[in-house]
N, C-alpha and C positions, 0 to 999 in steps of 0.2 A: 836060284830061281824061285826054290820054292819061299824062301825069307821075302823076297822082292814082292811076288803075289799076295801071299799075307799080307803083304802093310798092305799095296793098295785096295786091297777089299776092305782093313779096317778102313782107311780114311774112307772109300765111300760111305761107309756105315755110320760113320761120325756124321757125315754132310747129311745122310737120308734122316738119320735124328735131330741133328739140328732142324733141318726142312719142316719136321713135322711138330716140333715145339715151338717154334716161331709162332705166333698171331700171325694171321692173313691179315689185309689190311682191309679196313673198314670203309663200304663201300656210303656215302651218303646215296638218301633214296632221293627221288627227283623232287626236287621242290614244286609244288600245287600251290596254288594263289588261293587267299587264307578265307574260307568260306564265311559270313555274313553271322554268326556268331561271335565266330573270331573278331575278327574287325570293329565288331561292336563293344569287346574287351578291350582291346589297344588303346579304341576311342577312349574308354573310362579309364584308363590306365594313365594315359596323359592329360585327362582331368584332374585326374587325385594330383599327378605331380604340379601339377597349375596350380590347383590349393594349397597343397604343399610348400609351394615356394610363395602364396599369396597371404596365406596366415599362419601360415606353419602345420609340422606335422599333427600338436596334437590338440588341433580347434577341432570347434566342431562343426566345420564346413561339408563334411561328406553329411551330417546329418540332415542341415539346411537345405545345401544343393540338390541332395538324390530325389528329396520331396519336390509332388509339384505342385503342391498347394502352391497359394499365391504368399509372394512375402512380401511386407511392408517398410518401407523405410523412410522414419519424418514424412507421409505424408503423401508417398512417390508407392505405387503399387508394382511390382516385378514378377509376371505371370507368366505360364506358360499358352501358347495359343492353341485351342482345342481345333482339329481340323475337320474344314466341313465335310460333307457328305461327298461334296463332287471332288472336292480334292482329294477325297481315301479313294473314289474309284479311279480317276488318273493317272495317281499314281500307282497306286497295286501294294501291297502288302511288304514285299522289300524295301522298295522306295520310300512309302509311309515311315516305314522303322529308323530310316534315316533322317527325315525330316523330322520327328517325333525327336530325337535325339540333338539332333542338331540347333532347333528352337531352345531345349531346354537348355543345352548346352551355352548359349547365348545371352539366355533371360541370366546367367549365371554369372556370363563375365560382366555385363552389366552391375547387376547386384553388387558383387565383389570390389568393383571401382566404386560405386556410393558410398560402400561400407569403408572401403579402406581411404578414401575425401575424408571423413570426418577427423575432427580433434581429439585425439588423446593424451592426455594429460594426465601422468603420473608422479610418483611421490618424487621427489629430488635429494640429493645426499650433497653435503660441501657447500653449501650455500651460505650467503653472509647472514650472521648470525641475526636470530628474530629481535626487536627493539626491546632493551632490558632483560634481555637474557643470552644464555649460551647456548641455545637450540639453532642446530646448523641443519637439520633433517626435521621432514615430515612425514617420515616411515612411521606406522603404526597406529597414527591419529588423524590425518590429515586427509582420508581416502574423500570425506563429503564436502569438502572445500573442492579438493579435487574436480570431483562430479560434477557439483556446481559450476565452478570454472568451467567443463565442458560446456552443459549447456548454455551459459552465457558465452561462449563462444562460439557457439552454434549458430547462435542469434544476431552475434555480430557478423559473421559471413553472410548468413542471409542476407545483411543490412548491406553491405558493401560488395558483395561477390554474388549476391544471387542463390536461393535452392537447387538450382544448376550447376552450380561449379563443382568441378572431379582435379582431383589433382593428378598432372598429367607429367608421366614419370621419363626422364632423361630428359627433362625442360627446367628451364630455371623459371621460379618461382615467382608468382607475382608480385609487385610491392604493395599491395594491399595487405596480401595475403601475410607476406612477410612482418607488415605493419601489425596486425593480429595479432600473430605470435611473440610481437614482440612485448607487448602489452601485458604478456600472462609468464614473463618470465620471472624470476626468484629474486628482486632486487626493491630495496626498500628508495623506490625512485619514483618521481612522477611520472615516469617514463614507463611504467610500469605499474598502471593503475590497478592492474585485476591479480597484481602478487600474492602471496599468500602473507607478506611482507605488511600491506597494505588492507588484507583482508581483517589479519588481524590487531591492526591500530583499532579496528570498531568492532572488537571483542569483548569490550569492558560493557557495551549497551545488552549482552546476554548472559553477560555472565559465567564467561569462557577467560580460556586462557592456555599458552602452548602445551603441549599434549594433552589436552583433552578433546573426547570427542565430542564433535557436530552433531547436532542432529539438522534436516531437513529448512526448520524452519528458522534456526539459527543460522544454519550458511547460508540463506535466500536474505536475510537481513543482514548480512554483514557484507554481501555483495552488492545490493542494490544502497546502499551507506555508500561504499565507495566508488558505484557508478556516479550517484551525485555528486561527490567529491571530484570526479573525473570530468562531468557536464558542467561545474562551477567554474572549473578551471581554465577552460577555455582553449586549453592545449587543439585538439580536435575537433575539427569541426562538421556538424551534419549527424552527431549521436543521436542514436534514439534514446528514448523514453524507457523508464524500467519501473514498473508498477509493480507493487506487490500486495497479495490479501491475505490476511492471518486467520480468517475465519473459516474460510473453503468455502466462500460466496464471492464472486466479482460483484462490482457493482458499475452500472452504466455512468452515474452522472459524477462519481470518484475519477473514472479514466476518462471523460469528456472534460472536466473540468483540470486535469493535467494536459491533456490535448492543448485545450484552447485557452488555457490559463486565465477562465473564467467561471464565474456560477450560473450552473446550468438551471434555467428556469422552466420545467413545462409550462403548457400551455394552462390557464384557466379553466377548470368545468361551466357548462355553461350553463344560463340563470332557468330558473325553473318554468318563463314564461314559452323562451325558445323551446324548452324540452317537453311542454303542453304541446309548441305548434308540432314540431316535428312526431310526435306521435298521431297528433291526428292527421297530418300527412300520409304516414306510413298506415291510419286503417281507411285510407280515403278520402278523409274530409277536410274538406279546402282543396287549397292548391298544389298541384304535382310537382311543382316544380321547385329547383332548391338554389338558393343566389350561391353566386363563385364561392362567396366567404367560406361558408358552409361545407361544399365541396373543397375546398384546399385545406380544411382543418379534419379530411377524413372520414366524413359522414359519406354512406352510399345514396346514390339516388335511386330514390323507388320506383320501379316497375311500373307503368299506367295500370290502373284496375282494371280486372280484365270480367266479365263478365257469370255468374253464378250460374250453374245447372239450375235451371225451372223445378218450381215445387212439386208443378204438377206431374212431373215427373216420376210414376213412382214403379215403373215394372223394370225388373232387371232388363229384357230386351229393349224397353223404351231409351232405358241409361245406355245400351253398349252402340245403338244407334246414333246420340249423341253424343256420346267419344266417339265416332265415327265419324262424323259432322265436322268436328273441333271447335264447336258453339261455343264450349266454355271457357278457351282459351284462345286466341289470337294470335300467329308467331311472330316472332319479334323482330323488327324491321333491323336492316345496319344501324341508323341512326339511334333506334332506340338502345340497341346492345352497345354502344359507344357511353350511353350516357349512364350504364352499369361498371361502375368503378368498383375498383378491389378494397377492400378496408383492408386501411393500412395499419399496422401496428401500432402500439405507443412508443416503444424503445425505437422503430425506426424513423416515423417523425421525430424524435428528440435528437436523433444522429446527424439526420438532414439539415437540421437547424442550426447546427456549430458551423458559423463562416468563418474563412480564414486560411489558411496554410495548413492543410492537416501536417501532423507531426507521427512516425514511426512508432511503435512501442514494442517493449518487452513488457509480456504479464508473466507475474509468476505466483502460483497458488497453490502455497502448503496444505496438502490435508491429510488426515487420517483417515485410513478405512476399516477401522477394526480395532479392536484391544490387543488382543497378543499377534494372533495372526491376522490375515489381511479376508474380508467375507469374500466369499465367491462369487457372488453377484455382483462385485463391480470390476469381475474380469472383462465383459462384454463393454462396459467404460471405458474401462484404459485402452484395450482396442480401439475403439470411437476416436479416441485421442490420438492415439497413433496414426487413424486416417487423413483427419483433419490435416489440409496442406499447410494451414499454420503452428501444425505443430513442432516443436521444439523437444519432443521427447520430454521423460521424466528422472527423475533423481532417486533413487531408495537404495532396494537390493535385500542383502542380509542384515540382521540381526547386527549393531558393530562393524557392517561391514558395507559399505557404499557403492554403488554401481550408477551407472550411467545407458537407460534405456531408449535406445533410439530406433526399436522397430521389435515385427514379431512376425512366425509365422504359425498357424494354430496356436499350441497353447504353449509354444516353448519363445519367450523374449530371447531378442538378440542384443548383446550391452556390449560397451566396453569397462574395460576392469583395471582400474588404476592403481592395483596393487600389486606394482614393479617396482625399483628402485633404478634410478637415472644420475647419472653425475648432471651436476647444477652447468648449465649454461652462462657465457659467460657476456655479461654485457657491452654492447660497443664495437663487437666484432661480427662477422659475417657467420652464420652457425649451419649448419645440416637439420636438412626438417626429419630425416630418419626416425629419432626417437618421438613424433611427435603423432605418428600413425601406425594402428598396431597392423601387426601381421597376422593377429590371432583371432579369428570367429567365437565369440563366446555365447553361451545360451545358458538358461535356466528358465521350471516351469513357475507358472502362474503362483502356483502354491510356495514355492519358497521366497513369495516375496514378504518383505516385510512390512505393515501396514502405515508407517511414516513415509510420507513419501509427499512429491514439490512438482509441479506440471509448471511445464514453461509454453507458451507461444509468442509468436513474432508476426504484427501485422500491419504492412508498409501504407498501404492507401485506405481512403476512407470504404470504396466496396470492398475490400479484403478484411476490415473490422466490420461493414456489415455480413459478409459472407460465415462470418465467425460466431457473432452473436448470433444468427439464427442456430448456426450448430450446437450451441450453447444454451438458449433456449429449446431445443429440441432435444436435450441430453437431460436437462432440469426436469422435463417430464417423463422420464422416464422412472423406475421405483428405488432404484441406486446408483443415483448420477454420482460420478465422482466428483463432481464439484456442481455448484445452483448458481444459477444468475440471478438479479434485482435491479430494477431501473432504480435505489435510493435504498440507503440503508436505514434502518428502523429508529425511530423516534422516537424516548420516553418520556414526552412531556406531559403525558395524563398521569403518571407517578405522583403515590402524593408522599412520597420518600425520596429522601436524597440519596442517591446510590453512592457516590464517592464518600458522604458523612461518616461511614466508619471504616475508612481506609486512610485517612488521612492523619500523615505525620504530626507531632506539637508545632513544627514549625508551620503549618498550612498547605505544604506540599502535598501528594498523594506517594504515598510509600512504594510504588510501584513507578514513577516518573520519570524513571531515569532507565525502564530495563523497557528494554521492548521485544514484543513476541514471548514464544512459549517454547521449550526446548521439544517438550515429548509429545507437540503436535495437540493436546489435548485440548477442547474450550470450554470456558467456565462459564452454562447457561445462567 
């Protein structure tokens, strides 16, 4: 009995030790609905993963995005909305924080879709070999071909797709768009006019050759080479035009005269007789009035003379009495304000006056802004340019290293960067556009760019190249335009020198005739 009692008191003892070594089990606390902080983290949380899976983890889209400055892209502004007065008191301070969020969060997917539309174009590995040599790859040398390539592709979408078009993902792809791509693939074919293939058959006019590098104004000449090559050819039909200037001056009657493939004549000055009448016109004397002719080549018509304060006029009260009166001046009927026309420019009377079919263009305009590094005063320029709806973005970057800039926000550019390696595409067959748009947001500031550098624009009708050139003129006057406009480039015929006389080969060539442009952007005043 007593053995029997013994056990079972140990084994209680055993159970009451166990019992009390055990964990309890772990009660969860009630779940609360996540207060308006919280919430505002989740939101952000499943933004970052949206960028994340839109340009990858390690862009720099949290940078771009989290700001709400406005950011720019070719031309297309992407703002956040500031809210008015009555709408903060409506909604109330909660509500506000979501709508604040929510806008921005918006302006962003937006953004994201333009940016991730554009062309990227990177280096290619496996490619049939370049003409006369065994270079299968453009890893290393070829990033400003690259660039180039983009924004000439850039240009072509505009021309055929529109500044509008976003490439719209789980859809199959345009045949336009298709058609584009297919143009810039790695194939020494006519099919394939903007190759790098075909870029560099008109390498020998700079004085290049495979692996070496581009600079700016060299790949804007060797691409617009083989757009002509591409518009001779006849392959395609409805190309635009590709103009280019080597000096970082457009000139008006250079691209009006490729327009309308004629020479553009301004108007006459007039004889010294008419510029006697029209002056004493304008102080009175004769007649007020001005014939059509006169008026349709841009002269204003003058105001009727309107009557002078009396001499005898001489006390301050006397005078404020008469401005009070309005003795001295007369207002001015409908009819008369009608017959006050605007003076109208010279560059845009000269635009008016090309009849015919207008024609599209691509301009493009190498220039330098600097010696080594790039001056700060024509950061507010490139901006400017980056407004402009016709722009096309620009070309530079680093040092050796080529970038493709197609918008900004503050002082940090947004580019794409073509220094990837991609297996070569294969001609003939149906391809994935995948590699052809990046996933990755890239930025760099003002200051590390490098001061070579090639401005593109694209402008389809004849108001969209006047809407241009006023921007253009209006840039020119400023104290560091990145590029000046000219109705006609400069004429040296009061020289009493022959300028080409000591450049000139034994044979009578000019020793220079055969190289066109300048590699290092520089000009020889």
């Amino acid at each position: 009995d007593d053995r029997l009692r013994a056990t079972k008191k140990r084994r209680r003892f055993s159970g009451l030790e166990a019992r009390k070594v055990a964990t309890p089990p772990v009660r969860r606390p009630r779940s609360f609905p996540l207060d308006r902080a919280k919430k505002s983290r989740v939101f952000f949380l499943k933004i970052k993963k949206m960028w994340s899976s839109l340009f990858g983890s390690t862009s720099d889209a949290k940078i771009v995005f989290s700001n709400r400055a406005s950011i720019w892209i070719l031309g297309v502004s992407y703002r956040t909305k500031k809210p008015t007065n009555d709408i903060a008191m409506r909604l109330g301070d909660k509500r506000l924080r979501e709508y604040i969020v929510k806008d921005k969060a918006n302006r962003n997917r937006r953004c994201g879709e333009d940016i991730f539309s554009r062309v990227w174009l990177t280096y290619r590995e496996a490619f049939p070999p370049l003409p006369k040599t065994n270079v299968d790859t453009d890893a290393g040398w070829g990033c400003m071909l690259r660039t180039t390539q983009m924004m000439m592709c850039q240009g072509l979408i505009h021309h055929y797709l529109g500044r509008g078009w976003k490439l719209e993902r789980g859809k199959t792809p345009s045949p336009r768009y298709l058609m584009i791509l297919r143009w810039f693939l790695d194939y020494d074919s006519p099919e394939c006019p903007y190759s790098v293939h075909n870029l560099m058959s008109h390498a020998s006019c700079v004085d290049k050759k495979a692996g070496q590098w581009f600079g700016p104004q060299a790949a804007c000449v060797v691409m617009s080479r083989a757009h002509d090559k591409h518009l001779k050819s006849h392959i395609t039909a409805g190309l635009p035009l590709v103009h280019m200037e080597t000096d970082g001056t457009i000139y008006l009657k250079k691209i009006l005269q490729l327009i309308s493939e004629r020479e553009i004549v301004t108007s006459k000055p007039k004889s010294r007789k008419s510029s006697d009448k029209s002056s004493k016109i304008a102080k009175g004397q004769g007649s007020n009035t001005i014939n059509d002719k006169r008026t349709k080549e841009g002269a204003s018509v003058p105001v009727e003379k309107s009557s002078s304060l009396p001499l005898s006029v001489g006390s301050t009260s006397a005078r404020k009495e008469v401005l009070n009166k309005k003795t001295f001046r007369p207002p001015l009927t409908t009819d008369a304000k009608s017959k006050v026309e605007r003076k109208v420019p010279e560059w845009e009377r000269i635009i008016h006056s090309v009849e015919g079919r207008w024609r599209p263009i691509i301009i493009l305009i190498p220039v330098r802004l600097g010696v080594d590094n790039i001056n700060p005063s024509y950061y507010e320029g490139l901006r400017e340019c980056l407004r402009l709806p016709q722009s096309l973005g620009f070309v530079g970057g680093k040092p050796k290293s080529s970038l493709y800039f197609l918008g900004f926000q503050d002082n940090r550019l947004i580019h794409l960067d073509p220094h990837t390696i991609h297996r070569s595409i294969v001609l003939g067959k149906s391809f994935k556009t995948a590699t052809f748009h990046c996933r990755k947001l890239n930025t760099i500031e003002f200051t590390q760019l490098d001061p070579s550098l090639a401005i593109g624009f694209y402008c389809r009708e004849k108001d969209d190249f006047i809407d241009f050139w006023r921007s253009a003129e209006r840039l020119s006057q400023e104290k560091y335009p990145p590029f000046r406009s000219a109705i006609s480039p400069p004429t040296y015929k009061d020289l009493d020198f022959d300028v080409d006389a000591d450049i000139r080969s034994p044979g009578g060539k000019s020793a220079g005739s055969e190289r066109t442009g300048i590699d290092d952007g520089f000009v020889l005043l």
